[in-house]
DRENBAPA-420313 format. One line per 8 residues: number of its first residue (from 1); for each residue y, z, x of N, C-alpha, C, O, CB. Coordinates in steps of 0.1 Angstrom, whole numbers. Last residue first. Glycine has a CB too. Layout:
BEGIN
NUM	Y Z X Y Z X Y Z X Y Z X Y Z X; ...
//
This chain:
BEGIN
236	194 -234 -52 181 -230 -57 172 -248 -59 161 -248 -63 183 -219 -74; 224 -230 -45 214 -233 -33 193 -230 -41 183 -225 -36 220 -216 -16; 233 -249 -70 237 -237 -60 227 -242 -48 224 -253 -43 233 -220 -66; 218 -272 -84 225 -261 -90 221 -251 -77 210 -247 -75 220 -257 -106; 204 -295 -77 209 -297 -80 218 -289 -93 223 -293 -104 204 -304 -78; 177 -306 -66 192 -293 -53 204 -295 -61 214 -295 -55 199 -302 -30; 144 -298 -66 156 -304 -77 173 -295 -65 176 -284 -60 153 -294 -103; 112 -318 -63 126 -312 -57 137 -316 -66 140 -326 -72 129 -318 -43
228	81 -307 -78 92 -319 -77 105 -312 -67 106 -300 -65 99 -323 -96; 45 -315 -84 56 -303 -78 69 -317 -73 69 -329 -69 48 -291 -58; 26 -332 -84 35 -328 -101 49 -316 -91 60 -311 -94 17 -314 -119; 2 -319 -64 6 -332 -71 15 -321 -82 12 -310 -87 -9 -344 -78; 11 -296 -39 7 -297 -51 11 -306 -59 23 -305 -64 9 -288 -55; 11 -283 -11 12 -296 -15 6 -297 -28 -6 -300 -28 6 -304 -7; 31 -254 5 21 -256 -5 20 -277 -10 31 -283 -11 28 -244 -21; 39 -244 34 39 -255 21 31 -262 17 24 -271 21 46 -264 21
220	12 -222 43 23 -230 44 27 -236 32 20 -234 21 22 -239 54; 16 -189 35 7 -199 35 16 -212 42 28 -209 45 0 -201 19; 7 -150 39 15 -161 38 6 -175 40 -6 -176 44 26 -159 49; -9 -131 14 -17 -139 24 -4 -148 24 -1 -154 13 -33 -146 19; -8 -110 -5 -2 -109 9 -5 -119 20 -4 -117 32 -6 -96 15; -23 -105 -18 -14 -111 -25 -5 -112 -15 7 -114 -17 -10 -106 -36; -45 -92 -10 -52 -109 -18 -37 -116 -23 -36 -127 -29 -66 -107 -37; -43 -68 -9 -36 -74 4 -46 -90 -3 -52 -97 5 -42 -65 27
212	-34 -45 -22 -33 -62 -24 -30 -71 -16 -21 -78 -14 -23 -65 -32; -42 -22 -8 -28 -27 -6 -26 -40 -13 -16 -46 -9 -24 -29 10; -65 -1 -31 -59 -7 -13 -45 -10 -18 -39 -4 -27 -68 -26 -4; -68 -16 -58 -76 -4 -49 -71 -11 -36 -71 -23 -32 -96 -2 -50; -45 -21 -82 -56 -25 -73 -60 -16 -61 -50 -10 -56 -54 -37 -68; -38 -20 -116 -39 -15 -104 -53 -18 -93 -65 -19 -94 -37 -1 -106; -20 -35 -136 -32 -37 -129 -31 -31 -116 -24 -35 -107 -36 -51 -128; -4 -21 -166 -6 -22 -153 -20 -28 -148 -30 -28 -156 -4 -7 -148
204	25 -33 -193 6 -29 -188 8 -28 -167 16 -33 -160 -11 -51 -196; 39 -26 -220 42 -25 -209 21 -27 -205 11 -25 -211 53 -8 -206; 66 -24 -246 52 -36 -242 51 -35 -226 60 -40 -219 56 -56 -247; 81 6 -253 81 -10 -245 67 -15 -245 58 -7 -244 85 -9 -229; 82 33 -261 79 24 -269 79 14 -264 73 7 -273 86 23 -277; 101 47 -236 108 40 -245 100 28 -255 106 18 -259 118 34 -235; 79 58 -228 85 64 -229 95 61 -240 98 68 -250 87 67 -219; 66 33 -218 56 39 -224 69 49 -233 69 48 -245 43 47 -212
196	89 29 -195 87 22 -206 77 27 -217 82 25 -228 83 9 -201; 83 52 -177 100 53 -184 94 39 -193 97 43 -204 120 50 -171; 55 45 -169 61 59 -183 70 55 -187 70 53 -199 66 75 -180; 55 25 -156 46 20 -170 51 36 -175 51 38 -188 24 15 -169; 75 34 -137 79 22 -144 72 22 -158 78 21 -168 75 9 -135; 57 49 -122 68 53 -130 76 43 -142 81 46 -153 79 57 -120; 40 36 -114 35 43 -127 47 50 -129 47 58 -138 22 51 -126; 50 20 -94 46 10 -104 42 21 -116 40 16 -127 33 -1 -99
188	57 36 -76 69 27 -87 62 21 -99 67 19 -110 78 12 -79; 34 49 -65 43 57 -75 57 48 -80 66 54 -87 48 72 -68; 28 33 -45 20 31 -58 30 38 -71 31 33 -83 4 38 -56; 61 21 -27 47 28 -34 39 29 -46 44 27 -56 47 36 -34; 61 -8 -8 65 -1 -20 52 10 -24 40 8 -25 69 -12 -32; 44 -6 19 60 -12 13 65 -1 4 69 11 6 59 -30 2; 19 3 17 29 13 25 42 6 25 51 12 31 24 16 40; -5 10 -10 7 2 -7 15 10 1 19 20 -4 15 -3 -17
180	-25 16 -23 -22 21 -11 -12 15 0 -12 14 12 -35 22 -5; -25 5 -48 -29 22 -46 -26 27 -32 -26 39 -30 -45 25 -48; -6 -23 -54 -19 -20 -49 -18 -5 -45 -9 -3 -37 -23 -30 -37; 2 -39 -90 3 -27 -77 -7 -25 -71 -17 -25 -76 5 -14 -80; 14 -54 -108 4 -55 -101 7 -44 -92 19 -42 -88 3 -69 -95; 31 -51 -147 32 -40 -136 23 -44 -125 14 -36 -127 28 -25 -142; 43 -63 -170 30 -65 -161 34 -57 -149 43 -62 -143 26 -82 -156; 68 -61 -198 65 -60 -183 52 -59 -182 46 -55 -193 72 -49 -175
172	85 -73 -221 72 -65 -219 72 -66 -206 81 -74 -202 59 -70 -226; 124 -68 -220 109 -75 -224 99 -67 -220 102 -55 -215 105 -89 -218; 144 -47 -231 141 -52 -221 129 -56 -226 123 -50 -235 142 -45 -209; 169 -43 -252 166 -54 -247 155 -58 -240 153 -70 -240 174 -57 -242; 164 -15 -251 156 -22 -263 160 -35 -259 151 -43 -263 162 -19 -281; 162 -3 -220 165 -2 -229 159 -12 -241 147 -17 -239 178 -2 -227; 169 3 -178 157 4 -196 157 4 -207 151 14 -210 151 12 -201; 187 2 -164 191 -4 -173 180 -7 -185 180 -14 -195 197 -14 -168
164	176 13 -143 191 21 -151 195 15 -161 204 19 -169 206 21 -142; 151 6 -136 150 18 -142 159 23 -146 159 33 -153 146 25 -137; 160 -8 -114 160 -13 -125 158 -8 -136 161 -13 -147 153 -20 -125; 190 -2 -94 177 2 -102 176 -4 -114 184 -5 -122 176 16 -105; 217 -10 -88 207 -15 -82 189 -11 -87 179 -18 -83 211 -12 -69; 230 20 -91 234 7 -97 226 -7 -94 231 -17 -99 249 4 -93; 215 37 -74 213 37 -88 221 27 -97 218 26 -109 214 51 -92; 227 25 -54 212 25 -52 207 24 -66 199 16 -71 207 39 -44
156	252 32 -52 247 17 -55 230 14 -55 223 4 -57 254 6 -43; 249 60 -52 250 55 -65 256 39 -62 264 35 -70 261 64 -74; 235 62 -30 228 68 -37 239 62 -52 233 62 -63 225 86 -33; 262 57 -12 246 52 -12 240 54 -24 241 44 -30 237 58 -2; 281 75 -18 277 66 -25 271 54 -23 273 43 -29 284 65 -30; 266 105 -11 268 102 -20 275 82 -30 275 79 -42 274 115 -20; 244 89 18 252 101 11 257 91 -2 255 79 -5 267 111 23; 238 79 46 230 83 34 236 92 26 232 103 27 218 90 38
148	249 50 60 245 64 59 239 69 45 236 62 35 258 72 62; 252 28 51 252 25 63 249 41 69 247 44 81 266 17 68; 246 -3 28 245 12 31 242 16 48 234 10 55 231 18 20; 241 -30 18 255 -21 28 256 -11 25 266 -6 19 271 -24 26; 222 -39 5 225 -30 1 239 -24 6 246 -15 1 216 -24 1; 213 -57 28 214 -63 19 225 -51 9 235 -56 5 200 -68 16; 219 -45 54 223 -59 53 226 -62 34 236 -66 29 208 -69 60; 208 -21 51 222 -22 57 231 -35 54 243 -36 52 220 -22 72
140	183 -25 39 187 -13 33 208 -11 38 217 -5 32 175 1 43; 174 -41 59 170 -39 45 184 -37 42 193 -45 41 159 -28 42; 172 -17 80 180 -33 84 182 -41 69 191 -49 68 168 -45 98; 171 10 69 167 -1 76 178 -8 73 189 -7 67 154 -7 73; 197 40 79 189 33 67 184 17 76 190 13 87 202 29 49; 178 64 100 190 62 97 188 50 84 177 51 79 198 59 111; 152 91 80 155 82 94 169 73 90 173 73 78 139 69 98; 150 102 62 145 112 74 150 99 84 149 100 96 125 119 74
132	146 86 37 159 93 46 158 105 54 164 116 53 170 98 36; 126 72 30 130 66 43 142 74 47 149 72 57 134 50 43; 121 83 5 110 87 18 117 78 29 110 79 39 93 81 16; 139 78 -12 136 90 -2 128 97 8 128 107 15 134 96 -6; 142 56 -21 148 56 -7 142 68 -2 141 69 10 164 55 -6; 128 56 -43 120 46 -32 128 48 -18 123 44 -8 120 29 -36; 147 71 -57 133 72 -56 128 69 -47 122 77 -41 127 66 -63; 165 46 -56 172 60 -52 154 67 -52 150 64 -41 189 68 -67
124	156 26 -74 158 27 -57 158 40 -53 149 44 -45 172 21 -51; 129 20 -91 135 30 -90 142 32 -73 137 38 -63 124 41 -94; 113 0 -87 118 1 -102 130 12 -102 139 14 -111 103 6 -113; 101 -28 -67 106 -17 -71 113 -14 -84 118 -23 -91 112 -14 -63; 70 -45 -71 79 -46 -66 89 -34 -76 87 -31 -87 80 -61 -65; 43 -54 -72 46 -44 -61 61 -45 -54 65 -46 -42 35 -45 -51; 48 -79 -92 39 -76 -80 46 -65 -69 52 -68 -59 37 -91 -71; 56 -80 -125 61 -75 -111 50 -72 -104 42 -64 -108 71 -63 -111
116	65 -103 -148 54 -97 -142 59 -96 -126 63 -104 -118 39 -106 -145; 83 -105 -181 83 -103 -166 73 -96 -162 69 -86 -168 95 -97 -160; 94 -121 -210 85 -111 -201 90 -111 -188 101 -116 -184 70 -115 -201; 113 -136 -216 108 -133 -230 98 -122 -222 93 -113 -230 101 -149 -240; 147 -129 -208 135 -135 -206 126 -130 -211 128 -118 -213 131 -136 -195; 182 -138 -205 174 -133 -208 159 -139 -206 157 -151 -205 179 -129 -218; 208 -145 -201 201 -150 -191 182 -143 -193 173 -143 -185 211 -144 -175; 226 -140 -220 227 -152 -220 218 -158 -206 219 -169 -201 243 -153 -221
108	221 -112 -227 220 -127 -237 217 -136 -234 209 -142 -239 230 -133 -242; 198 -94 -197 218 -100 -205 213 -115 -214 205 -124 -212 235 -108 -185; 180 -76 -187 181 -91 -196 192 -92 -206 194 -90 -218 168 -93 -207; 176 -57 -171 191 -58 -179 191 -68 -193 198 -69 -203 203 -66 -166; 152 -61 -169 155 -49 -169 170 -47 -177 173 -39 -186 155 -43 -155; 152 -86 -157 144 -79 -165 148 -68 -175 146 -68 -187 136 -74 -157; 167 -80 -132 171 -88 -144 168 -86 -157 176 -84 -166 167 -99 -143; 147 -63 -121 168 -58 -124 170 -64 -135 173 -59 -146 185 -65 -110
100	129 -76 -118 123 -62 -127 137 -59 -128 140 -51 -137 112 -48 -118; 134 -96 -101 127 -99 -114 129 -86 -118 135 -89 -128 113 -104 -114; 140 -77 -81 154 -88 -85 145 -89 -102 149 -84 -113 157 -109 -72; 116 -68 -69 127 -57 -78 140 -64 -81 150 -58 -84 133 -43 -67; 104 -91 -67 98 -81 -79 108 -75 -80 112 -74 -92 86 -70 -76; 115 -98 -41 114 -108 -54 112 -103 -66 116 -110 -76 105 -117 -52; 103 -79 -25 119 -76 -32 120 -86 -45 124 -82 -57 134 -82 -20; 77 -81 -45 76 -70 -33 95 -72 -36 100 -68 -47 66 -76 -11
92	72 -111 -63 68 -96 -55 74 -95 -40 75 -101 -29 51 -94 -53; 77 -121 -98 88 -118 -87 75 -106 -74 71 -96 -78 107 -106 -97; 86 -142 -127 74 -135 -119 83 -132 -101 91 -138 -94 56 -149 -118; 98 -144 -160 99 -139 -148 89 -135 -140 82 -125 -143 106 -131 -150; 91 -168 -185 90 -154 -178 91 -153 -163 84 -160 -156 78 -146 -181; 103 -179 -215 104 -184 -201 99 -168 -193 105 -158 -196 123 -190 -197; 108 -186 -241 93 -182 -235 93 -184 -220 84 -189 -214 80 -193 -241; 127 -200 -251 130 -183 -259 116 -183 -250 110 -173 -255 129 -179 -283
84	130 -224 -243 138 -211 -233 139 -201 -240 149 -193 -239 154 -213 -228; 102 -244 -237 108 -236 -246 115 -228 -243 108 -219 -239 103 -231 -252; 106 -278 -219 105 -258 -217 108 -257 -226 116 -266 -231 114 -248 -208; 117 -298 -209 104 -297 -220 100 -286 -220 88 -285 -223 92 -305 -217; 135 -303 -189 122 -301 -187 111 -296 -193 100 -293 -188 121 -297 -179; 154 -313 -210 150 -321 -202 139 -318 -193 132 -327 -190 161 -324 -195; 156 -291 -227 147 -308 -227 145 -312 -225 136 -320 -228 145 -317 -229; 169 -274 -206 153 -271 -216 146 -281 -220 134 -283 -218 154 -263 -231
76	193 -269 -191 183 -282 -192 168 -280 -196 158 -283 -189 182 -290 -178; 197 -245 -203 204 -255 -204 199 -264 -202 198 -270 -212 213 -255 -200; 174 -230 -186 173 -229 -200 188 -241 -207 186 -245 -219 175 -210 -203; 179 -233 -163 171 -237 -170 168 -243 -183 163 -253 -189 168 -230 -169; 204 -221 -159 207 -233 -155 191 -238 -163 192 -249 -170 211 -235 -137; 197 -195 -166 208 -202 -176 205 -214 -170 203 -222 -180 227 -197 -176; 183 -188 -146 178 -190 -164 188 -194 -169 186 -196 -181 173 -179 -173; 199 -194 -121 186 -200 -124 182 -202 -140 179 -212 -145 176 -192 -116
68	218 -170 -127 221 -183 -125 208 -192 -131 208 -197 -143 224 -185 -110; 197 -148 -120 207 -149 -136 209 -163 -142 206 -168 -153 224 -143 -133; 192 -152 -97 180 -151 -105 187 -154 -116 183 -164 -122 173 -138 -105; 222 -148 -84 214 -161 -85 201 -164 -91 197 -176 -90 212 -163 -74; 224 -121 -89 233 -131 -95 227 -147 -99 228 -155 -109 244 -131 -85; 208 -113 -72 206 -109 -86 212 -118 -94 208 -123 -105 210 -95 -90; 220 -119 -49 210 -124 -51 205 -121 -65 197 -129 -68 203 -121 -42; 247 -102 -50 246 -116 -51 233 -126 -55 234 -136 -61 250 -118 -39
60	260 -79 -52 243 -83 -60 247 -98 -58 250 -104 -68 238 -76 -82; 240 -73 -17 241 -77 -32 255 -74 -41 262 -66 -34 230 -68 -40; 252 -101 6 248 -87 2 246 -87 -13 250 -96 -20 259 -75 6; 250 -126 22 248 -127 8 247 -112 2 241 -112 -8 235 -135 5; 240 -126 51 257 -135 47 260 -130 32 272 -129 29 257 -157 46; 217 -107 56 233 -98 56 246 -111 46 255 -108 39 239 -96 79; 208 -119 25 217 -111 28 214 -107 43 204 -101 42 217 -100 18; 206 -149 7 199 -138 12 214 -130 21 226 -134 21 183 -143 24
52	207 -165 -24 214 -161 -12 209 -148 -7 207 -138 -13 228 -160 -16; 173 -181 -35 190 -173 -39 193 -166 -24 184 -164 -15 190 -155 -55; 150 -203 -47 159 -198 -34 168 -192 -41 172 -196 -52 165 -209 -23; 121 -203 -67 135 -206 -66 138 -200 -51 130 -194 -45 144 -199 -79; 100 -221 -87 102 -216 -74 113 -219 -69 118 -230 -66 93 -219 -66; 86 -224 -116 99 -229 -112 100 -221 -97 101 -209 -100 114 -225 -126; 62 -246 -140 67 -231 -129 76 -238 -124 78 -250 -123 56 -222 -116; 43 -247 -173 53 -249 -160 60 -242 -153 64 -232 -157 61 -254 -161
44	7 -238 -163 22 -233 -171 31 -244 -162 29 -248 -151 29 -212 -169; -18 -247 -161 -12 -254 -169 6 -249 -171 15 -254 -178 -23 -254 -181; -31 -226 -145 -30 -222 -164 -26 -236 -174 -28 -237 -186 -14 -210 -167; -30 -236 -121 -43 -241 -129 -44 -235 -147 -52 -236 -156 -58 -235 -118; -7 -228 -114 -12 -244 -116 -26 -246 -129 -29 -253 -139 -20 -250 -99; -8 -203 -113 1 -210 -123 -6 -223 -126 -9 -227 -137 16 -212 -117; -31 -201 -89 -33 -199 -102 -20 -205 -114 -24 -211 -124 -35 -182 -102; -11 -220 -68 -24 -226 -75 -28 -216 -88 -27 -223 -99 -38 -226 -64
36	16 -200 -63 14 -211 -68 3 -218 -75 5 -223 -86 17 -215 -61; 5 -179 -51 6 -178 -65 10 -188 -73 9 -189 -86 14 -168 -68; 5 -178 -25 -2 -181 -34 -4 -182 -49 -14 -185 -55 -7 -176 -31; 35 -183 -17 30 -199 -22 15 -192 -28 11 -199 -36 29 -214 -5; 49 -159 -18 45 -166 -30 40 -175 -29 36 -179 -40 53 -170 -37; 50 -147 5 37 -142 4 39 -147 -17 33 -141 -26 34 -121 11; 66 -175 28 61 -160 28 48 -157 18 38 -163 20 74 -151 23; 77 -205 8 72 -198 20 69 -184 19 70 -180 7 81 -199 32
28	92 -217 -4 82 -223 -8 70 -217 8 61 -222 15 87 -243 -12; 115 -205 -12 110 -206 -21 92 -213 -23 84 -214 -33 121 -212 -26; 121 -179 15 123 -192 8 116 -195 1 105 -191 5 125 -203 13; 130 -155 43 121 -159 28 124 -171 21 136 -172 22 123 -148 16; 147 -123 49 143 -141 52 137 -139 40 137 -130 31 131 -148 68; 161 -103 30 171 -112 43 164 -122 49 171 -131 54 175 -103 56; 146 -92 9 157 -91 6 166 -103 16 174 -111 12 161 -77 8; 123 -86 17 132 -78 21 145 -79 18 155 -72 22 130 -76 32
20	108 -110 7 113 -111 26 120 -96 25 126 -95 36 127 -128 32; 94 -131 -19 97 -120 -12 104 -120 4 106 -130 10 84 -115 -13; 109 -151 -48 100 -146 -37 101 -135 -27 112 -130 -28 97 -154 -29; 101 -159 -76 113 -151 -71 103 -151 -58 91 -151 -59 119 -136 -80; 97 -181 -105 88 -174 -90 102 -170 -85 113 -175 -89 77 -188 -77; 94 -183 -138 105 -185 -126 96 -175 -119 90 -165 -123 124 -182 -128; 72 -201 -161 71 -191 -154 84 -196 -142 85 -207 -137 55 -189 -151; 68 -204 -197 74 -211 -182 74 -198 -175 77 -187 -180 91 -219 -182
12	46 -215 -223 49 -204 -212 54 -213 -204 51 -224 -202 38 -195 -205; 35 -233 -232 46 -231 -244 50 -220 -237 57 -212 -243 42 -229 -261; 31 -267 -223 27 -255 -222 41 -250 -227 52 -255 -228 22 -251 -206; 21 -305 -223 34 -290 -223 30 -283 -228 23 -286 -238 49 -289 -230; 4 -322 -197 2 -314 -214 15 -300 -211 17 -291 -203 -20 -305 -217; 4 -316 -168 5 -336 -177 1 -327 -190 -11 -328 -191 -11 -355 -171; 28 -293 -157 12 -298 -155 15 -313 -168 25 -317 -173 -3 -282 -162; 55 -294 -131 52 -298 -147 39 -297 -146 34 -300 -135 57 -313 -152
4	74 -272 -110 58 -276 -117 53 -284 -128 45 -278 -135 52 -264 -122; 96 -278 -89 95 -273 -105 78 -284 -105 73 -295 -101 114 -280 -119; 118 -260 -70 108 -266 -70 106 -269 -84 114 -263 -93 99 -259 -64; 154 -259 -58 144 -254 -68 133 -264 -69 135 -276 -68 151 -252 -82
//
């Protein structure tokens, strides 16, 4: 786990989830390190995490390890000067649909005061249907162990939606989406702002014309004074 202090405590914490499909990707690689400098420059403290990828790690293992992370946080709250009733979730593309599960479930004891999703899924069983004209991806095999397309695919799919667990627990959500997104489609991110609109929720969207491709830029390791190494819970 990385961790951001800026030199003045900030009364927002932000956990980074990152992206790969679920099976590569690491905390300080693919298409999060940009999102590292704007955090920086709010001043928030930020947390960039690793969780078990899959095929070795199928789910929900990696959901498990998002869970892990805010409790392990939020237990050492003084010690990194965090408030753990203001901690929020930022997650894109799979990193978004682990942030938006958690989110979504925000259990007691791992809960989060928001979550902002970068084009990331809300509705599997939805999002699978346009890939079931073809056998399931490598995605879709490794991480999900779905290996045909039938009836109980489609109900770990819908045990894996974040859209199954919408309810009065769940925090406000940020919806980023780009309009011409050929990952995920534009149609998660406005299903997401109804079934919340629907349920009264604190919900907003930024939609962006094209693919976001300003959020798609991989980078290398990021060098950022105040960034720390911590290996000292699981593999995060």
């Amino acid at each position: 786990m990385h961790i951001f202090r800026p030199a003045k405590d900030h009364s927002l914490q932000v956990i980074l989830v990152h992206s790969g499909g679920w099976t590569p990707g690491s905390k300080t690689a693919n298409f999060v390190v940009p999102l590292f400098e704007p955090l920086t420059k709010t001043g928030y403290t930020w947390f960039t995490i690793d969780y078990r990828l899959a095929p070795q790690h199928p789910y929900p293992a990696a959901v498990e390890d998002v869970e892990s992370v805010i409790v392990f946080v939020k237990k050492h709250a003084r010690e990194y000067k965090v408030n753990p009733k203001r901690i929020a979730l930022m997650g894109e593309s799979a990193g978004g649909h682990l942030a938006n599960l958690v989110g979504a479930r925000n259990k007691p004891s791992a809960n989060v005061a928001a979550v902002v999703s970068f084009y990331g899924p809300i509705d599997m069983v939805k999002f699978s249907k346009r890939l079931q004209d073809k056998p399931p991806s490598d995605g879709m095999k490794s991480f999900f162990e779905i290996k045909q397309w039938d009836a109980a695919a489609m109900a770990k799919l819908r045990e894996a939606s974040p859209s199954t667990y919408l309810g009065h627990q769940t925090p406000p959500f940020l919806f980023i989406q780009g309009t011409a997104d050929t990952a995920v489609p534009y149609e998660q991110a406005t299903l997401a702002v109804r079934a919340l609109q629907e349920r009264s929720h604190s919900v907003r969207a930024d939609y962006r014309a094209g693919g976001c491709s300003r959020c798609h830029q991989p980078g290398k390791r990021s060098e950022i004074p105040g960034l720390q190494e911590r290996d000292d819970h699981l593999a995060v």
